[in-house]
C-alpha positions in Angstrom: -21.1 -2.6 -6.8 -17.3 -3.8 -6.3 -16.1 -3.7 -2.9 -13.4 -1.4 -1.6 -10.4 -2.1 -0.2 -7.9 -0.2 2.3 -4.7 1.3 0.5 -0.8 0.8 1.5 2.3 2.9 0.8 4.4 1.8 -2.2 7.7 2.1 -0.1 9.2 2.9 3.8 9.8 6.5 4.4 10.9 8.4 7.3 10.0 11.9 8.7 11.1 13.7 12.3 9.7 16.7 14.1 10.6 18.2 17.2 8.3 19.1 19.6 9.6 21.1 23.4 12.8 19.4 22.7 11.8 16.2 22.1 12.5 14.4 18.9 10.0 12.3 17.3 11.3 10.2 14.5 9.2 8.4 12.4 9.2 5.1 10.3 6.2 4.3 8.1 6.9 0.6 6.5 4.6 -1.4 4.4 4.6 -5.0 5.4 3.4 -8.2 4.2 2.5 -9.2 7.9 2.5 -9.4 11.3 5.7 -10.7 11.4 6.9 -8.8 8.8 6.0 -5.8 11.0 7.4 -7.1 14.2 10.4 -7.4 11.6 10.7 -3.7 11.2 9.9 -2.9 14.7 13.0 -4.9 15.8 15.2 -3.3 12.6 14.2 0.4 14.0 15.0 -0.1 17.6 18.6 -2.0 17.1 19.3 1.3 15.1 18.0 3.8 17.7 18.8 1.6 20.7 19.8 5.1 23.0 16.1 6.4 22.1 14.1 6.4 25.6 10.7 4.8 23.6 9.5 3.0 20.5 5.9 3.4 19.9 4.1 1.5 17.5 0.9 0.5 15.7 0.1 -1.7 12.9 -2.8 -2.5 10.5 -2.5 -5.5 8.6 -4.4 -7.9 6.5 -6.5 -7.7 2.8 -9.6 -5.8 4.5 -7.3 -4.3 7.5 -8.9 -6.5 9.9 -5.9 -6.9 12.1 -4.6 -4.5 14.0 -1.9 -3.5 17.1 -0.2 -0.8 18.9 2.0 0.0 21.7 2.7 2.9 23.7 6.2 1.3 24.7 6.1 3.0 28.5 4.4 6.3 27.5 1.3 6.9 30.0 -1.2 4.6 28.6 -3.5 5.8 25.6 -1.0 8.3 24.7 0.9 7.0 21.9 0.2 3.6 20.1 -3.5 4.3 20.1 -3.5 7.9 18.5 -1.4 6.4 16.2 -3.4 3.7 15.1 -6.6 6.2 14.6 -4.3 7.6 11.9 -3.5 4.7 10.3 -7.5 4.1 10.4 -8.6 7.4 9.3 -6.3 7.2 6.5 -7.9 3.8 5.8 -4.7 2.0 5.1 -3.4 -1.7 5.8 -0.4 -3.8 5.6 1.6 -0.9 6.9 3.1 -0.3 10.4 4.2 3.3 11.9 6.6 3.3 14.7 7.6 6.5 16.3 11.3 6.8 18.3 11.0 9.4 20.7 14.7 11.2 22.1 13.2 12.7 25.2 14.1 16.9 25.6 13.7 17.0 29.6 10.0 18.6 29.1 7.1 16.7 29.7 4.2 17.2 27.2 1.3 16.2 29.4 -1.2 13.9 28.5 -2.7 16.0 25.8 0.7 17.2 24.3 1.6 13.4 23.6 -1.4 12.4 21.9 -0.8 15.3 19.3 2.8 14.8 19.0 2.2 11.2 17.9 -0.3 11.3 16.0 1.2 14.3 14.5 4.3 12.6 13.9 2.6 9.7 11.8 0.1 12.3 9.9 3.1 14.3 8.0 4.9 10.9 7.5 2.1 9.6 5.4 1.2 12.8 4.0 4.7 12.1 2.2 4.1 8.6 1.6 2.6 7.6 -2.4 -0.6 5.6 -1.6 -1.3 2.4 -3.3 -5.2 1.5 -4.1 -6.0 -1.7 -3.7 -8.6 -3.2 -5.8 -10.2 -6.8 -7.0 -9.1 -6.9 -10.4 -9.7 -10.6 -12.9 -6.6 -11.8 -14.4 -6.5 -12.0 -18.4 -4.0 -13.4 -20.9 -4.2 -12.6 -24.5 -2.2 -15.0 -26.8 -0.9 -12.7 -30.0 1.5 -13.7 -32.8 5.0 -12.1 -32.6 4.1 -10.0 -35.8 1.5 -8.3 -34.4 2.9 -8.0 -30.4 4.2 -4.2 -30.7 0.7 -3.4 -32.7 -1.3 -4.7 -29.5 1.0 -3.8 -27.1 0.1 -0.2 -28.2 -3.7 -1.1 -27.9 -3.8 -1.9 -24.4 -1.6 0.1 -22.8 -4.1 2.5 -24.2 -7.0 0.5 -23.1 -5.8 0.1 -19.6 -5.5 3.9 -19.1 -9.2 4.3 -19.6 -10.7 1.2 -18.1 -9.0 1.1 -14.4 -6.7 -1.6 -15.4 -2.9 -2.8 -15.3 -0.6 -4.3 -17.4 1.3 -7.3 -16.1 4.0 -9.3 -17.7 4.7 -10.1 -21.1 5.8 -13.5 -21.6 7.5 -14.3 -25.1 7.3 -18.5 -26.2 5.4 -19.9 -29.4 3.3 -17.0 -28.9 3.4 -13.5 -27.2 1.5 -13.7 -23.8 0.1 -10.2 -22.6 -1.2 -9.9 -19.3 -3.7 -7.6 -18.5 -5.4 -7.1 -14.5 -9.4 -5.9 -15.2 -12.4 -5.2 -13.4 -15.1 -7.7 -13.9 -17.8 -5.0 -14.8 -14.6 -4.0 -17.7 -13.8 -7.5 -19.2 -17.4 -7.9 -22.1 -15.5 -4.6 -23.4 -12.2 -6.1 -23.5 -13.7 -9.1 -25.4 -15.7 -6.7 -28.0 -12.6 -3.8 -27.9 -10.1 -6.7 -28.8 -12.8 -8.7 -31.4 -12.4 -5.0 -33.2 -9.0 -4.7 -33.1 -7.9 -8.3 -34.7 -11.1 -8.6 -36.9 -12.4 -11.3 -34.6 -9.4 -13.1 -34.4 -8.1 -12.5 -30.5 -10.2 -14.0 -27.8 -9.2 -13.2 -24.0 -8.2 -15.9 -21.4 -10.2 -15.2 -18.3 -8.5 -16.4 -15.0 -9.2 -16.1 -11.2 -9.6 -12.4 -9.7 -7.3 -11.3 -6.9 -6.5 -7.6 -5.1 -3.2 -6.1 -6.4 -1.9 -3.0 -5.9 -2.4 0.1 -8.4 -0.1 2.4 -8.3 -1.0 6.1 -8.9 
C-alpha cells in the first residue's frame, strides 16, 4: 500500500469577513519553509502595519511534521491554535495562514474568537485549489523525432488513466519524454509502451520523489 501524503494550495489567496465589527482578513500562502513562511508573515504585516493583531499558524515539511502558531496578543488559545486545527483537519502542509484582525470596539469573548479564526481560515481554504501530493518514480522515454507527436499522443492518454504526470520534453539526438508514475503503474508502462512501438521503446526508471498533482 503507497503511503499518503498531506496536500498544499497551488497559489496565495486572500479572503475577509467581518464579524461585530471586527475585520478579519486573511492570507493563506504556500511556502517552501519555515523561513519561507516567516517570509510572508513579515510581507503581510509591513502591508497592514495599522492592524491591532497578526495571528498566525504554519504546517510545514513533506509529512507536515512541523508545525507553529501565534496568537499575536489575543487571549492565549484563542487564535493561532484554532487556526492550526484547521490547517490539520484539512490535512495540509507547506502552507501558512495568517489572520490580520482591524479591531470594531466589541469584544468577542473567548468563545467568539476561537470561531472567528478558525472561521476566517476555513472559507479561505475552501477557496483555495488543493494540490495532492504523492510518491511518484521518475521515467524518461527516449523516442525518435519522427515518431515524438505519435507518442506524445500515447501518454498523455496513458497518464489520465494511470495517476500520473507528464513532465518535460527535452529535444537533443533524440526526444526525451518525461513521465512521474506510481511504482505499482510502471510493469504496465513497460508492457503499454512494448505495444505501442512493437517492442522497440524501453522506459528509463529513475529515483521516486513526492511532487505535486494538480487537480
Amino acid at each position: 500500500m503507497s503511503r499518503s501524503y498531506p496536500s498544499t494550495i497551488a497559489a496565495p489567496l486572500e479572503h475577509e469577513i467581518v464579524i461585530t465589527k471586527s475585520r478579519f482578513i486573511t492570507h493563506v500562502v504556500p511556502v517552501a519553509d519555515v523561513a519561507d513562511a516567516d517570509r510572508a508573515i513579515a510581507e503581510v504585516r509591513r502591508a497592514a502595519w495599522d492592524a491591532r493583531h497578526h495571528c498566525t499558524a504554519m504546517v510545514t515539511g513533506v509529512l507536515g511534521d512541523q508545525a507553529r502558531s501565534s496568537d499575536d496578543g489575543e487571549p492565549s488559545g484563542t487564535a493561532g491554535v484554532p487556526m492550526l486545527e484547521v490547517l490539520r483537519r484539512r490535512d495540509l502542509t507547506d502552507v501558512v495562514a495568517i489572520v490580520t484582525r482591524y479591531f470594531g470596539g466589541v469584544k468577542l469573548g473567548a468563545g467568539g474568537l476561537v470561531r472567528a479564526y478558525s472561521t476566517s481560515v476555513s472559507e479561505a481554504l475552501d477557496r483555495a485549489t488543493v494540490v495532492r501530493r504523492v510518491a511518484l518514480t521518475r521515467v524518461s522515454v527516449d523516442v525518435e523525432h519522427a515518431d515524438a507527436g505519435r507518442l506524445d499522443n500515447v501518454l498523455r492518454s496513458w497518464v489520465d488513466h494511470h495517476d500520473a504526470t507528464l513532465g518535460d520534453t527535452t529535444y537533443g539526438a533524440a526526444a526525451t519524454f518525461e513521465l512521474w508514475v506510481p511504482a505499482q503503474e510502471l510493469d504496465v508502462l513497460r508492457a503499454d509502451l512494448a505495444a505501442a512501438s512493437a517492442g522497440a521503446l524501453d522506459p528509463i526508471v529513475g529515483d521516486a520523489r513526492v511532487v505535486d498533482v494538480l487537480p
